[in-house]
N, C-alpha and C positions, 0 to 999 in steps of 0.2 A: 136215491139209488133205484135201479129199474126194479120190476119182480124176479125173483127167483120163480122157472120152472121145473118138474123134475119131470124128465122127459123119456120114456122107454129107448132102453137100449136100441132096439129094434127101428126104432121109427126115425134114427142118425143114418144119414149117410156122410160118413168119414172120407169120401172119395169125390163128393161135389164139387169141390174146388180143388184144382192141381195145389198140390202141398210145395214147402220149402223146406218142409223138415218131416221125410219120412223113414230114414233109418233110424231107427231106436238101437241103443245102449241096453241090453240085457242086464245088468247091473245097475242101471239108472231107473231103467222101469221096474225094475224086481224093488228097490229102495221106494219107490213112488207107490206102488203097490203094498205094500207091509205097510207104511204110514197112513193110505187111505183106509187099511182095513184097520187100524188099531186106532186115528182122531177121526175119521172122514175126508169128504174132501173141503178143501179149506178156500179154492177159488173155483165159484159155478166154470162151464167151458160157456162156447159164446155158441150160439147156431143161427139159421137165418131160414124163414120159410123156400121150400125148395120148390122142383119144376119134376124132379124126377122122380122114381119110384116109391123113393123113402119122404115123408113130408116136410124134414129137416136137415140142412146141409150145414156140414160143420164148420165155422169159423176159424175158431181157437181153442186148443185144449187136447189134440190130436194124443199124445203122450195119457193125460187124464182119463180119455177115453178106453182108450188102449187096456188102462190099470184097471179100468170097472170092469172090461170084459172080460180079464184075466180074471178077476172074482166071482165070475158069474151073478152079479148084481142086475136086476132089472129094470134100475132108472139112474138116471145122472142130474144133478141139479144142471141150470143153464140159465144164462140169459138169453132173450130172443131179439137179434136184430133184425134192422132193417134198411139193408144196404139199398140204394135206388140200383145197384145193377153189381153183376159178377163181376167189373172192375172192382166197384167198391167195396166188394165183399174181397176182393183179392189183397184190395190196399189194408184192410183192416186184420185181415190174417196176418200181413205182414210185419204190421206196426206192432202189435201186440205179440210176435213171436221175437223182432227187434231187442223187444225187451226184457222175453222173459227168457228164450232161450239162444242157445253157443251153435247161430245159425252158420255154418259156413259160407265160404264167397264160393264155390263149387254150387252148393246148394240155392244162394242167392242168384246168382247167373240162368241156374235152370227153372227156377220158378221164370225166368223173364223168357225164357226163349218157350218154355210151356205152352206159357199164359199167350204168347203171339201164334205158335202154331196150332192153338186151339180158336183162331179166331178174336180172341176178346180184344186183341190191338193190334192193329195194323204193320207196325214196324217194331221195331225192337227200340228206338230212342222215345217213342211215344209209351211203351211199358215202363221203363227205366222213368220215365218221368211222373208219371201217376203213382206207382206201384212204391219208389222211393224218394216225395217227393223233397222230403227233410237233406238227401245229399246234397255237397256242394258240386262245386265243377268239377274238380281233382277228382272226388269219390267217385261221381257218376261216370266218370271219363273210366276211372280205374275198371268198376264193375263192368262196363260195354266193353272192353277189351278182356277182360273173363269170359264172357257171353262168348268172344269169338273162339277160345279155347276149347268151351265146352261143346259148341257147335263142331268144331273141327273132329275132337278125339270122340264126342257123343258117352256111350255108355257100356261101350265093351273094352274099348284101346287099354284104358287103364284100370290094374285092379283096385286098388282106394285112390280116386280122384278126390274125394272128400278129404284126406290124409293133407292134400297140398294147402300149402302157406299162402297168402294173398300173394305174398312179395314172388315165390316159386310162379302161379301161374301168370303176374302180372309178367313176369319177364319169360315166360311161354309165348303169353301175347304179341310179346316183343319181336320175337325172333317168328311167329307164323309169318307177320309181317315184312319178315325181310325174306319172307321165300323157302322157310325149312320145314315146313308142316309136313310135306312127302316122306320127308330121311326124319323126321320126329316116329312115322306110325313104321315105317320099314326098321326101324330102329327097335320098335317094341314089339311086331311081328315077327322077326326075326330072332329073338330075345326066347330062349328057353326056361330063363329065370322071371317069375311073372309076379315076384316077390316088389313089395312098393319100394323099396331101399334100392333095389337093383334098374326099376323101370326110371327111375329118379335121376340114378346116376348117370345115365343110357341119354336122358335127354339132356340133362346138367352138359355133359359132353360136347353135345351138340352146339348148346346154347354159347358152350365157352370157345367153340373153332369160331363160327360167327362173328362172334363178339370181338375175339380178337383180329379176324381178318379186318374189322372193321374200324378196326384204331392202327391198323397199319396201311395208311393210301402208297404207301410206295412199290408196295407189288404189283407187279404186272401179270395177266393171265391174256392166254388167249380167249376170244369169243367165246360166249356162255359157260365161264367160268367166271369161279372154282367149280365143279361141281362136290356134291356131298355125298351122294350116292348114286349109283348106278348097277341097273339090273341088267348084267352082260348078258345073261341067258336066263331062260323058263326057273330053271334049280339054281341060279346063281347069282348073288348080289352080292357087290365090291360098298361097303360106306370105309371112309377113313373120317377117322378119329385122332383128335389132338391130346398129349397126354403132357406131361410135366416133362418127359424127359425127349418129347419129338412127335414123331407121327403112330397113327397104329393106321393098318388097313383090314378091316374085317371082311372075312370073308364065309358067308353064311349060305343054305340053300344043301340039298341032296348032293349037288355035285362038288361041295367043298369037301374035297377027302385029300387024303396024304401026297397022293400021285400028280395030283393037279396042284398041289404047296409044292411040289419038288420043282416041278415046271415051268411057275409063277418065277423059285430061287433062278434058277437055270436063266431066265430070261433077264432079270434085273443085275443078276453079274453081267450077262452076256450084253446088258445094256451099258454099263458102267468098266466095262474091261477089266472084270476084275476075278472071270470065272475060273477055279480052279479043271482042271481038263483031269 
């Protein structure tokens, strides 16, 4: 077993290597916290000698860490590696978080897309493949169509992106892919409600007009169609929506007021012959 060192708070940097697991559970740390202070801690963190300000970069143990500060304690036990390089220190964070913690596929996607736009790898199938080398095809295929998710909405579109289910954003992936990623974010722009149930439903929507246009070849549209949304003017955007009982057409933006719903009515009778005069 290697040595245990106990290492000053002070001399960790917790921010050397882009994390996969950095929102903490207040309830989880507070429970983490009470235990280290009543047995200690029970597993050293991992750290590995640094380049940067601090002499030590942290590995594994980000939560652990978190708990001693909370205590104002002024050393942490640790083992010290020695990764040959910040890939390897990225792949050993990973493995060891793998296991011990409830990493999300939101959170795994963005350590890959991190880890490439900080230089450490070149493409994003060359991270995906160092980073996790244990997946198989399926997984790995799964996880790079996450990446493109998370690439697409980034870090403001959605308020708990971490809240989604693999299966939720594998089939996000799905449908960027066929061309909805635009009416996905005009969808959640537009959207007053910024609640995860509501931003959820909003895309689910989407996902199911799609999907279903797409198990029915026997329609016919004219040239670049269907479309899914359209911004008729600066204050104004038309998306329709498929619902269980037919179509909806939303219509959202400053200029969606009463007068312009009368107008819209006014014109679809006056389309269909069936306008009351």
């Amino acid at each position: 077993m290697p040595d245990i060192h106990h290492i000053p708070l002070t001399d960790i940097d917790a921010d050397a290597l882009p994390r996969d697991r950095t929102a903490l559970d207040d309830s989880d740390l507070s429970d983490l916290t009470l235990s280290i202070a009543a047995h200690g801690l029970r597993m050293p963190i991992e750290v590995f000698p640094a380049t940067g300000p601090k002499p030590w970069g942290l590995i594994s143990g980000f939560r652990r860490l978190a708990a001693h500060r909370e205590l104002k304690l002024d050393s942490i036990a640790a083992f010290i590696r020695q990764p040959a390089d910040i890939p390897a220190a990225l792949a050993a964070m990973i493995e060891e978080n793998e296991i011990r913690a409830d990493i999300t596929p939101w959170d795994r996607a963005s350590i890959v897309l991190t880890a490439v736009d900080e230089g450490h790898f070149d493409t994003i199938d060359a991270a995906l493949h160092r980073l996790f080398p244990t997946y198989d095809r399926n997984r790995a295929a799964r996880l790079r169509a996450i990446c493109d998710v998370v690439a697409h909405f980034g870090d403001h579109a959605l308020t708990d992106p971490r809240s989604l289910s693999q299966r939720q954003l594998t089939r996000l992936a799905t449908n960027l892919r066929a061309g909805l990623g635009d009416t996905m974010l005009v969808a959640l722009k537009e959207s007053s409600d910024r609640s995860p149930a509501v931003q959820w439903s909003l895309l689910a929507a989407i996902c199911e007009d799609a999907e279903a246009e797409a198990k029915a070849p026997r329609l016919h549209y004219k040239p670049n169609r269907p479309r899914h949304h359209a911004r008729v003017r600066d204050a104004l955007t038309v998306r329709r929506e498929r619902t269980k009982d037919g179509w909806t057409l939303r219509f959202t933006g400053r200029d969606a007021r009463g007068p312009l719903m009368e107008d819209i009515m006014d014109y679809v009778e006056d389309m269909f012959g069936r306008r009351q005069r």
